[in-house]
Backbone bond lengths (Angstrom), bond angles and torsions (degrees), N, CA, C in turn:
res aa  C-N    CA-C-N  psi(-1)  N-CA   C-N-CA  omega(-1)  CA-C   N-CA-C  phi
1 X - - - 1.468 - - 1.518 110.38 -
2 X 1.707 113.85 154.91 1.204 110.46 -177.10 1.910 92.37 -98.70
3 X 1.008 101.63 151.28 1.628 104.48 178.18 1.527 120.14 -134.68
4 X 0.953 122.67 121.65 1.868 122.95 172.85 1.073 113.50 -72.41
5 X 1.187 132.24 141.60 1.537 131.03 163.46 1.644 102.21 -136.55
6 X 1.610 102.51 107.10 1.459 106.47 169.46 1.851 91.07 -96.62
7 X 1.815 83.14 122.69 1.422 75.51 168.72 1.899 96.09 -153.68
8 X 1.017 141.24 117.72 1.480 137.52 160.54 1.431 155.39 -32.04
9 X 1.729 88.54 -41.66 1.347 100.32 148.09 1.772 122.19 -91.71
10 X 1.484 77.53 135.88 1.950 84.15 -168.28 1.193 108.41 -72.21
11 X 1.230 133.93 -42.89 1.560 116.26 179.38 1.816 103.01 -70.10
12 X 1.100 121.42 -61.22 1.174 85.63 179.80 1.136 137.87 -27.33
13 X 1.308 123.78 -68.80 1.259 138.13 144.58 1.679 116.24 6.25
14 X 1.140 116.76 -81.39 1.389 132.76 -171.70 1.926 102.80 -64.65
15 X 1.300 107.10 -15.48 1.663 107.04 173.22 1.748 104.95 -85.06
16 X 1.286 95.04 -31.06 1.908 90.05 -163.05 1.320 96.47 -69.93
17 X 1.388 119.30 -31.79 1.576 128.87 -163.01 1.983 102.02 -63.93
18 X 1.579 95.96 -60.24 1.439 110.14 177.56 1.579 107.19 -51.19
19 X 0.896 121.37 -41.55 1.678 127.00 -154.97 1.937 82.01 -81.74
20 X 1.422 121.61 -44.42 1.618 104.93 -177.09 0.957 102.71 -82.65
21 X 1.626 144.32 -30.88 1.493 126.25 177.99 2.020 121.10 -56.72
22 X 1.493 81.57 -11.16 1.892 84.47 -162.25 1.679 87.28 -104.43
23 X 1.306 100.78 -4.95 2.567 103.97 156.89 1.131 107.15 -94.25
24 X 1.480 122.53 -11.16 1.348 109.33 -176.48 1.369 121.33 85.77
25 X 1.120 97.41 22.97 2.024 112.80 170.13 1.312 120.92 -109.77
26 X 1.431 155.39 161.32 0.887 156.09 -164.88 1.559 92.17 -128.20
27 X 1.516 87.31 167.08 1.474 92.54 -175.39 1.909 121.30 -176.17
28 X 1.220 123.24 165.33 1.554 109.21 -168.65 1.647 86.58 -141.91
29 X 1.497 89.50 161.67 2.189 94.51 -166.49 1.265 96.01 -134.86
30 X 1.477 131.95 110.68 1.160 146.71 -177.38 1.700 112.02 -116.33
31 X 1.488 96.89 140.50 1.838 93.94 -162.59 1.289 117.11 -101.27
32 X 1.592 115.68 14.65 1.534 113.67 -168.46 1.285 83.01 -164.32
33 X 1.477 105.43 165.81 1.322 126.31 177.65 1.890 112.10 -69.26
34 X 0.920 105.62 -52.29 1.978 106.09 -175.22 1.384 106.52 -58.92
35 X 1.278 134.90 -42.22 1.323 156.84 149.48 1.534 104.47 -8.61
36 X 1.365 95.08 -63.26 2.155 108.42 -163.65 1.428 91.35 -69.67
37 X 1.702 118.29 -54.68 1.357 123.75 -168.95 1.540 116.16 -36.27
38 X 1.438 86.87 -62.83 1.849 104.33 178.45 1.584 102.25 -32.39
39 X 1.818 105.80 -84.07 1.311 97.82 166.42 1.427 159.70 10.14
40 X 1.493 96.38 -75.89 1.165 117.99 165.37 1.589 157.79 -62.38
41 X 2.133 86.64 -28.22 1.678 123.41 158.16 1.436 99.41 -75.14
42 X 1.652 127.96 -16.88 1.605 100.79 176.25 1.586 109.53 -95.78
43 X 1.291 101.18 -41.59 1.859 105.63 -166.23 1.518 102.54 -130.28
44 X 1.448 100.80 158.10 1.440 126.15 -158.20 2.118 92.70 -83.47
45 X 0.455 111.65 151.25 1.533 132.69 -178.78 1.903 119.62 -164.14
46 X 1.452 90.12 122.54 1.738 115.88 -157.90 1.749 103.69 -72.26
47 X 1.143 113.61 -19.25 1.745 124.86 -161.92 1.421 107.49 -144.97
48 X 1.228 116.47 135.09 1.983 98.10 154.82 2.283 97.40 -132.17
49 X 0.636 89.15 140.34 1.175 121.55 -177.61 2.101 110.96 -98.42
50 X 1.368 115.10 114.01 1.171 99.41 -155.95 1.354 112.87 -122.33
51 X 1.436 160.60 151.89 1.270 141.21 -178.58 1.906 100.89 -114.59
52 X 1.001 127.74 158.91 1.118 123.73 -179.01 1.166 119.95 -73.99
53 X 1.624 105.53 -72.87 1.294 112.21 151.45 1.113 142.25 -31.86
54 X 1.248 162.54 85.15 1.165 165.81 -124.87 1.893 121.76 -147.84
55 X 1.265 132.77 116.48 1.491 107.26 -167.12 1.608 111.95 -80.31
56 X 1.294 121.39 0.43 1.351 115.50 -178.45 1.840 99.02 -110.95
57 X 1.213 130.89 -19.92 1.980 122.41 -166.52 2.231 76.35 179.13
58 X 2.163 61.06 152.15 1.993 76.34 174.13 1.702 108.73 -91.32
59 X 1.412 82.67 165.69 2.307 76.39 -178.12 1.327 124.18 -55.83
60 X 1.605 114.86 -1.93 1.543 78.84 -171.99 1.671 83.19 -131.17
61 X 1.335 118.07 42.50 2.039 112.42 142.83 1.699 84.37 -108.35
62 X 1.221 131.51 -20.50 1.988 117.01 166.59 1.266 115.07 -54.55
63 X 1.685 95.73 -41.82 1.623 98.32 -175.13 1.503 114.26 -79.77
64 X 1.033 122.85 -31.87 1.547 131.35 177.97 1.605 97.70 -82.06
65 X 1.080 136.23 -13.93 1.678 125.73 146.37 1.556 125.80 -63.56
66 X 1.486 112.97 -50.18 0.943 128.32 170.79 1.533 111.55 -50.32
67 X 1.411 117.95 -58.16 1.580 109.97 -172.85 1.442 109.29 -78.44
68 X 1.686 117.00 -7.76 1.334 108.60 168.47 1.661 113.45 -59.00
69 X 1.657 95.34 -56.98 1.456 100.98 -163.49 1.779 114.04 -79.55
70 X 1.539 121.43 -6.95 1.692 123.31 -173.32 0.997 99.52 -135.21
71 X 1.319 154.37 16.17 1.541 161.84 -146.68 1.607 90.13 12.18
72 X 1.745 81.61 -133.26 2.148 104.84 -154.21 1.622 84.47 -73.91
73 X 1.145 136.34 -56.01 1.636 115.93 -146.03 0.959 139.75 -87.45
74 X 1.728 109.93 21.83 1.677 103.96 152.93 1.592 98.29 -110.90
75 X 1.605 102.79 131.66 1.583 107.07 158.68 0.980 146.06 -77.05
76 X 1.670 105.87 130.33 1.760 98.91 -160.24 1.967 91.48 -112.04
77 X 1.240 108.41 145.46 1.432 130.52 -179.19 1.438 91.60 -112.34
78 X 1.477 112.01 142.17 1.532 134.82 154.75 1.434 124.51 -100.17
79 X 1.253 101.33 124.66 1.737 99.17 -176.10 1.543 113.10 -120.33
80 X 1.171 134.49 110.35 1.421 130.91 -139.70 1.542 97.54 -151.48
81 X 1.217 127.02 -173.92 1.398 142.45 -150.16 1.929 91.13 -156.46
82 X 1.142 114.38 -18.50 1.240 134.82 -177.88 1.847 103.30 -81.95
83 X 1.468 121.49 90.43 1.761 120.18 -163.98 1.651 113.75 -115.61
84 X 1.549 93.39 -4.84 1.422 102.89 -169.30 1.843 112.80 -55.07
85 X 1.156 127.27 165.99 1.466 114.47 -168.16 1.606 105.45 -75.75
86 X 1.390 124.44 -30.22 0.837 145.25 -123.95 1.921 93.54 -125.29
87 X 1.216 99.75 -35.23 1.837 102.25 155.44 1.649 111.32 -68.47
88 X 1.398 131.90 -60.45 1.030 157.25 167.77 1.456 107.04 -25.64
89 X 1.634 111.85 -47.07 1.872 108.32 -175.86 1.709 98.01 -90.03
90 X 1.636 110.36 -3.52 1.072 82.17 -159.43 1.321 97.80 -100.60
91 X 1.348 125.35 -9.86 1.354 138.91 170.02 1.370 114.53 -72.98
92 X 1.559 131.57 -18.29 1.278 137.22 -167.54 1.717 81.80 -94.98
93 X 1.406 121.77 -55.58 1.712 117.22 -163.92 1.747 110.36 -54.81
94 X 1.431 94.51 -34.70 1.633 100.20 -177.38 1.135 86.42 -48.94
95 X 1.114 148.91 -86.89 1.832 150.97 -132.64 1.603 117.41 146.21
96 X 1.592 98.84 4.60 1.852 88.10 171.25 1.685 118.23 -88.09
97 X 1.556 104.73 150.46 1.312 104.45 167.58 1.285 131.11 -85.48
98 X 0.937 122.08 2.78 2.074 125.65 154.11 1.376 95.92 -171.86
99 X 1.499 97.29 179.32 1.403 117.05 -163.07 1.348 100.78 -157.26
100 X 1.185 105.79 146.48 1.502 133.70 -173.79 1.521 126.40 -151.82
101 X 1.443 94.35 128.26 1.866 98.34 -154.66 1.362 88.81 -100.25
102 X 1.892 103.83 149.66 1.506 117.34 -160.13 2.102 89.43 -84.66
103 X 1.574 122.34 -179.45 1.067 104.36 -24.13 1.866 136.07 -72.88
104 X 1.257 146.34 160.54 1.220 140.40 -122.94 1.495 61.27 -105.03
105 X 2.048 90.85 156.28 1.931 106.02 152.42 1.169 97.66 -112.90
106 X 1.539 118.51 146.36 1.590 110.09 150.64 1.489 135.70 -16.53
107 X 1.678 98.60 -84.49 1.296 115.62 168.01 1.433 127.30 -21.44
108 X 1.732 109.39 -57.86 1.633 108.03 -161.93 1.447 91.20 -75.87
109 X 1.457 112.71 -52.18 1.530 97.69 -169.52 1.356 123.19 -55.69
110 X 1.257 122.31 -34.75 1.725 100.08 164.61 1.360 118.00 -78.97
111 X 1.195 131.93 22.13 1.094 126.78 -147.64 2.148 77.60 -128.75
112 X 1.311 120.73 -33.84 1.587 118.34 -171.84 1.469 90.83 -104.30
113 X 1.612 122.35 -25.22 1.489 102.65 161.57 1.882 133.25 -64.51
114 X 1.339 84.11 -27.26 1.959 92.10 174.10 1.451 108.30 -75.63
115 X 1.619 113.06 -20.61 1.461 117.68 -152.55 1.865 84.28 -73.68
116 X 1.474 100.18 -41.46 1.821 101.89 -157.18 1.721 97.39 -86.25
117 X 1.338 131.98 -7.68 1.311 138.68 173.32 1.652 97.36 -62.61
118 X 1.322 117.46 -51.68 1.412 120.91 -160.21 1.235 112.09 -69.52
119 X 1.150 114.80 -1.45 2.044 133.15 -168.62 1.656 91.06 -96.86
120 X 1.190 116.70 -29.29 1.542 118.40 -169.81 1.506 111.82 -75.65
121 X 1.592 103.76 -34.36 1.787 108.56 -160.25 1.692 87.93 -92.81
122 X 1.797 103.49 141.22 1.381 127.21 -158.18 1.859 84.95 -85.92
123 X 1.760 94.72 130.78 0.934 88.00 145.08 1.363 171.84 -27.62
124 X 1.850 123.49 87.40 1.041 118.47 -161.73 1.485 128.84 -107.78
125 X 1.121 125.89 6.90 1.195 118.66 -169.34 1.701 85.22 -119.10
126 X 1.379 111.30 148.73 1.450 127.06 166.36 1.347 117.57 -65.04
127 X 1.630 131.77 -14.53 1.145 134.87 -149.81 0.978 119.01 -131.00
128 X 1.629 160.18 68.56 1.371 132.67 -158.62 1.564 104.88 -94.11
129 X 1.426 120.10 152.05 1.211 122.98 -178.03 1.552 95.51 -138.58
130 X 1.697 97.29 138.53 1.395 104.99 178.35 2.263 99.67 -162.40
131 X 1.583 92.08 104.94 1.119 98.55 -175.33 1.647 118.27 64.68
132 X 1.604 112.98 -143.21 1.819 86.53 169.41 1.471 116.37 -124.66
133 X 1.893 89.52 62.44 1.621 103.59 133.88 1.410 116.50 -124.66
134 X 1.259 110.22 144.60 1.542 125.78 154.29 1.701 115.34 -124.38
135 X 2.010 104.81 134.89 1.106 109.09 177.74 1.186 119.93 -104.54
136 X 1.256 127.00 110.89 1.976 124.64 -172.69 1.554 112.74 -65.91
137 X 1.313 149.40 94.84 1.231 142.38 169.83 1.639 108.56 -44.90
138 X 1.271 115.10 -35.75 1.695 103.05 -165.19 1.485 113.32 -84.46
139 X 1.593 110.40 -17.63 1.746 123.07 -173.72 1.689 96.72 -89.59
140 X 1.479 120.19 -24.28 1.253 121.94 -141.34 1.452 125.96 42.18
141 X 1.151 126.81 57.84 1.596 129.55 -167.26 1.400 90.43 -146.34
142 X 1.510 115.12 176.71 1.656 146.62 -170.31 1.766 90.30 -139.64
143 X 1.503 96.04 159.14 0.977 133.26 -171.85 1.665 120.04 -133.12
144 X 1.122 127.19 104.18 1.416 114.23 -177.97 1.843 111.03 -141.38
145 X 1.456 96.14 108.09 1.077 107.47 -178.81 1.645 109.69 81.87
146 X 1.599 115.46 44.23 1.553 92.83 -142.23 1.650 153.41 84.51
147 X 1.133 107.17 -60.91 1.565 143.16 173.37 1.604 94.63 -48.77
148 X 1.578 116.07 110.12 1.706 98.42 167.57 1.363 116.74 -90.56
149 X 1.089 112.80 141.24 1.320 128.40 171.95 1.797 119.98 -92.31
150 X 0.990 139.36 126.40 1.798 136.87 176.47 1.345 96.02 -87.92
151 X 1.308 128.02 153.43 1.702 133.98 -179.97 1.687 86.75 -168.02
152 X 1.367 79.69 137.05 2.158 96.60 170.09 1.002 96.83 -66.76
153 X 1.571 108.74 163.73 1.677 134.57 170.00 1.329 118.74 -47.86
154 X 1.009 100.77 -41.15 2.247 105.65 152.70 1.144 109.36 -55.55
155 X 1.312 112.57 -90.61 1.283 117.59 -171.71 1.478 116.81 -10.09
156 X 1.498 96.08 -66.05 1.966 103.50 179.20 1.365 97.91 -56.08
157 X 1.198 140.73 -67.53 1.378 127.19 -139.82 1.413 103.23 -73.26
158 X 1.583 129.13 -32.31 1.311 139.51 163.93 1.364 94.81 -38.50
159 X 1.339 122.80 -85.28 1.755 133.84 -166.10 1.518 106.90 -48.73
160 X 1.159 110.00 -36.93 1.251 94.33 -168.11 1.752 112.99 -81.12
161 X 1.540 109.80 -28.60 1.744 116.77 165.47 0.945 116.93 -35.40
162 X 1.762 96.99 -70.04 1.628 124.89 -179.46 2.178 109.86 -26.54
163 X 1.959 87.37 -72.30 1.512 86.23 -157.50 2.157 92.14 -85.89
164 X 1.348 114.12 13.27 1.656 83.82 158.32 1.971 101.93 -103.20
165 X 1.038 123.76 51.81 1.272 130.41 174.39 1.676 126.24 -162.30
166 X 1.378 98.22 35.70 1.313 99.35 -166.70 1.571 115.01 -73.99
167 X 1.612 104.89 142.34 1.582 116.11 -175.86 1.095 98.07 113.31
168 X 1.749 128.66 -27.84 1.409 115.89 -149.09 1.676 100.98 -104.13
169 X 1.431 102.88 116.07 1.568 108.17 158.39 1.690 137.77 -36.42
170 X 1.522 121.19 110.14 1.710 104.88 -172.61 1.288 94.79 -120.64
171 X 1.542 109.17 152.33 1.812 111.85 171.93 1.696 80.27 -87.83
172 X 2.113 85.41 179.17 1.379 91.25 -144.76 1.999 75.58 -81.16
173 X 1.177 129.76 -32.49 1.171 138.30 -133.09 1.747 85.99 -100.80
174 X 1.382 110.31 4.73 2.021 100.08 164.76 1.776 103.60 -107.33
175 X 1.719 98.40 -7.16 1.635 96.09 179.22 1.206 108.05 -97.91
176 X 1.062 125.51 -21.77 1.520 146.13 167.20 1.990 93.58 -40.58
177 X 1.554 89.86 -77.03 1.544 96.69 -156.16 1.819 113.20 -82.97
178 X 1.486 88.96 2.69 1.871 93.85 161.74 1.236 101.83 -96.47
179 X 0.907 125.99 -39.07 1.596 120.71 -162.12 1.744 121.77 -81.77
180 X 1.594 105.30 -40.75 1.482 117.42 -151.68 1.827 82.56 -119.41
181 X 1.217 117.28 -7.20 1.784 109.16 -174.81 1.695 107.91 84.16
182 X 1.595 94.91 148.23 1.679 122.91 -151.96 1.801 75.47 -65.04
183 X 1.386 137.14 -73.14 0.993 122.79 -151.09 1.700 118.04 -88.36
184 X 1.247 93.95 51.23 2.132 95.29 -159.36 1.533 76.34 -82.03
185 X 1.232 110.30 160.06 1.634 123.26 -173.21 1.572 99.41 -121.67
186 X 1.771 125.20 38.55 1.505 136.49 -172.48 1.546 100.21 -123.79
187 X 1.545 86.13 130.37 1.548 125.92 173.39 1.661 98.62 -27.90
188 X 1.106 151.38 158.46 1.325 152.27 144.77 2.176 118.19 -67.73
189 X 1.341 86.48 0.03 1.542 97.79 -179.81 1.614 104.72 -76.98
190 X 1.459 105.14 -17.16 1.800 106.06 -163.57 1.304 81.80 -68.91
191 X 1.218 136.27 -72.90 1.310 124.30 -166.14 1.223 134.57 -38.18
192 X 1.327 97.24 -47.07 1.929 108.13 151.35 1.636 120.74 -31.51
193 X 1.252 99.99 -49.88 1.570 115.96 -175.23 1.922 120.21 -82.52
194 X 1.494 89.91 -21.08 1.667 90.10 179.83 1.665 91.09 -99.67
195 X 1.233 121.39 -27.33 1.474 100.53 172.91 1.538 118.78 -69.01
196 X 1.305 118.54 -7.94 1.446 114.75 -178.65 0.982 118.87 -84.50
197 X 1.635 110.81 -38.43 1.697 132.95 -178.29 1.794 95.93 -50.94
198 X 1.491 109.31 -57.96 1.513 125.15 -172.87 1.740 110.30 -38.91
199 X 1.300 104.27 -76.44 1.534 115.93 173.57 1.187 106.13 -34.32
200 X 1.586 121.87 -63.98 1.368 105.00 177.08 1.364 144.48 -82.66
201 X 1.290 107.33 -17.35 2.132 112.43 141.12 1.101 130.68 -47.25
202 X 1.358 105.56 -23.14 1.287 113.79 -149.45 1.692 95.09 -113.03
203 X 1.378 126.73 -42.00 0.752 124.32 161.64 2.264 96.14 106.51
204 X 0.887 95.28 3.95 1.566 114.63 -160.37 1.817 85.61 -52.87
205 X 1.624 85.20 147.43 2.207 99.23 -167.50 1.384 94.01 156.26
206 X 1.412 96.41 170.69 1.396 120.24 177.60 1.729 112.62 -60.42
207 X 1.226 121.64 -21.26 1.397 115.17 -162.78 1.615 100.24 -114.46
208 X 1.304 128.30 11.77 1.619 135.87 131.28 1.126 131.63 -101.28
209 X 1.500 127.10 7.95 1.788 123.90 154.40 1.403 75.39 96.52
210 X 1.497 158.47 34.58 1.211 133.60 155.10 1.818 122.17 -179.82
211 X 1.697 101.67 128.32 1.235 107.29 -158.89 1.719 119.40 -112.12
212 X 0.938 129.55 97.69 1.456 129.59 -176.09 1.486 103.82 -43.75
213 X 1.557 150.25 100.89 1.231 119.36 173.87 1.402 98.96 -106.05
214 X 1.374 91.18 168.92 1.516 113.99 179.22 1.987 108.30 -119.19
215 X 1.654 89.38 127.60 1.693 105.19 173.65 1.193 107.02 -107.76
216 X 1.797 96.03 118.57 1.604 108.76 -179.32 1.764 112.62 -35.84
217 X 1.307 113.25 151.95 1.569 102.28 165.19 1.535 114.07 57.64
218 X 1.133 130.95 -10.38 1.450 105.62 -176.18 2.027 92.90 -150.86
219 X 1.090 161.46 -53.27 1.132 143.95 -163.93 1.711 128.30 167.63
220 X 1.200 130.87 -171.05 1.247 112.08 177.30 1.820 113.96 -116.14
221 X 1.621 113.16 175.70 0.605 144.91 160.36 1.352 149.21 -118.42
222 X 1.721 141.67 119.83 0.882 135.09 -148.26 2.507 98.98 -100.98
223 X 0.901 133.73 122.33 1.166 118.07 -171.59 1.404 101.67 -125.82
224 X 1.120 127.88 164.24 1.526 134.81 -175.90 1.467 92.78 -151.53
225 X 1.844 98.08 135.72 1.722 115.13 -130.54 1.913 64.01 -124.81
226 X 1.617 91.12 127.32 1.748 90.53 164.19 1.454 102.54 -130.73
């Protein structure tokens, strides 16, 4: 993968780069926000990697540039010094897909960079299985416990986001524009409404290993109850 790293401090910088060359990613280290932009209007880049701090704009009017100009499907990670809970939601609402408080480890970071690589590779298997559900892409139906379930073409692609990302927090308005498309011209309530349909097809609770929750004001979550 090609990867951006706007990041300011230069050694940092020059570690994140080393730490992806030794994963086998390539990558370019830009020190300000207009910098990445430029970038980015010329060549395609698989990752961006973001610092909060920034000496020209903070990460998330970068990040709200970024999803202006590439929508939802390249993932951008935040890497910040900034850990508070309350930095963290507010960096996820901007439009990033995880976050990671400095100082950085090796390990996790390639370890949440492969995590957001795997969001990139197209769906291949017809089948996802997770506990006792499985969702069939080719029947369009669910499976629970056996038991088939029918779910619209939403529905599945909702369920199937949801449970290949479990733990991970989404606003409703990044499921919106993964799910229904960057330019769907729908209320953010649909999601409201296909997550309800879900729970109750699905049967989702404590007494099937898995709970759709919902975060006031900002989006859902898929969790698996052990």
């Amino acid at each position: 993968m090609l990867i951006a790293i706007v990041e300011d401090d230069i050694d940092q910088g020059e570690a994140l780069a080393f730490w992806l060359a030794q994963g086998g990613h390539q990558s370019e280290v830009f020190d300000d926000g207009d910098s990445a932009l430029a970038a980015l209007a010329q060549r395609h880049f698989d990752l961006i990697v973001v610092d909060w701090m920034l000496p020209d704009m903070q990460g998330d009017a970068l990040i709200a540039k970024i999803r202006e100009r590439l929508g939802w499907d390249t993932p951008v990670l935040v890497a910040t010094v900034r850990g508070r809970e309350e930095d963290i939601v507010a960096g996820l609402t901007a439009g990033a897909d995880d976050y990671l408080v400095k100082p950085v480890k090796q390990m996790e970071f390639i370890a949440r960079i492969e995590a957001l690589a795997r969001r990139l590779r197209p769906r291949q298997q017809p089948v996802l299985q997770a506990g006792i559900y499985e969702l069939d892409a080719e029947q369009q139906r669910a499976r629970v416990n056996g038991a088939s379930v029918d779910l619209t073409q939403k529905e599945l692609d909702l369920a199937w986001y949801l449970f290949s990302n479990p733990g991970k927090l989404f606003s409703r308005n990044h499921l919106l524009d993964k799910i229904w498309g960057v330019d769907a011209d729908i209320d953010t309530r649909t999601v409201d409404t296909h997550a309800s349909r879900l729970r109750r097809k699905l049967r989702l609770g404590d007494a099937n290993g898995w709970k759709l929750e919902s975060i006031y004001g900002y989006g859902y979550r898929m969790e698996r109850l052990d």
